[in-house]
C-alpha positions, -999 to +999 in steps of 0.1 A: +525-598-682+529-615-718+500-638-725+493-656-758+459-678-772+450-712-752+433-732-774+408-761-767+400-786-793+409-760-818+384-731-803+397-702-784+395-711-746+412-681-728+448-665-724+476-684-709+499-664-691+538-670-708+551-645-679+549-621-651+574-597-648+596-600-617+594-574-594+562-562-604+540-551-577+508-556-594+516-593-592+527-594-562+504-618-538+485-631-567+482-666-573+481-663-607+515-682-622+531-685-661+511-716-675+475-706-657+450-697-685+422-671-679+389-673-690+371-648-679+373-615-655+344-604-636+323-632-654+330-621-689+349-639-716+377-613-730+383-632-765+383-600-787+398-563-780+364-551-777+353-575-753+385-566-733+377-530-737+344-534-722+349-553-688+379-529-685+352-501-689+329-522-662+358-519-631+354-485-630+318-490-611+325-528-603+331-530-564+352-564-568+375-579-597+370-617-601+394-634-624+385-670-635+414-692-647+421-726-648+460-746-635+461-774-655+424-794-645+417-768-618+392-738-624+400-714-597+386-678-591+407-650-576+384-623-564+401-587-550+376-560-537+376-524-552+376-502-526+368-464-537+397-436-537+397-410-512 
C-alpha cells in the first residue's frame, strides 16, 4: 500500500491511499480503493509515527480492527474481527 497526506483546508485530515498492490492478499475483499482517505483505525487518529505505533500496539489485545475512511463525501467504516491464533 503507498499512501501520502490528505489535507483539509490546509490541516492534516488522514492518509489517502495512492495504491494497493495487485495481487496482494491482505487487500483482497476489502473495500478500501486508491483515492479513499483514512482517518482513523480502531477510533484513533494515526497523524504521527507514534500515534501509528500505538494503535498498532493496541491490535494485539483488540478483538476487532475498524478502519474509518472517507470515498469522496462518504465516511464509511470497515470493521474485521480478530479472532485468536490456535
Amino acid at each position: 500500500m503507498q499512501v501520502e497526506p490528505a489535507l483539509a483546508g490546509g490541516k492534516f485530515h488522514g492518509w489517502r491511499i495512492v495504491e494497493l498492490k495487485a495481487g496482494d492478499p491482505m487487500w483482497q475483499g476489502t473495500d478500501l480503493a486508491p483515492g479513499d482517505v483514512v482517518t482513523a483505525v480502531n477510533g484513533r487518529p494515526i497523524e504521527r509515527p507514534e500515534q501509528a505505533f500505538a494503535v498498532f500496539q493496541s491490535l494485539a489485545v483488540a478483538s476487532e480492527l475498524r478502519v474509518a475512511y472517507e470515498r469522496g463525501t462518504a465516511r464509511r467504516e470497515i470493521i474485521y474481527p480478530i479472532d485468536d491464533a490456535p
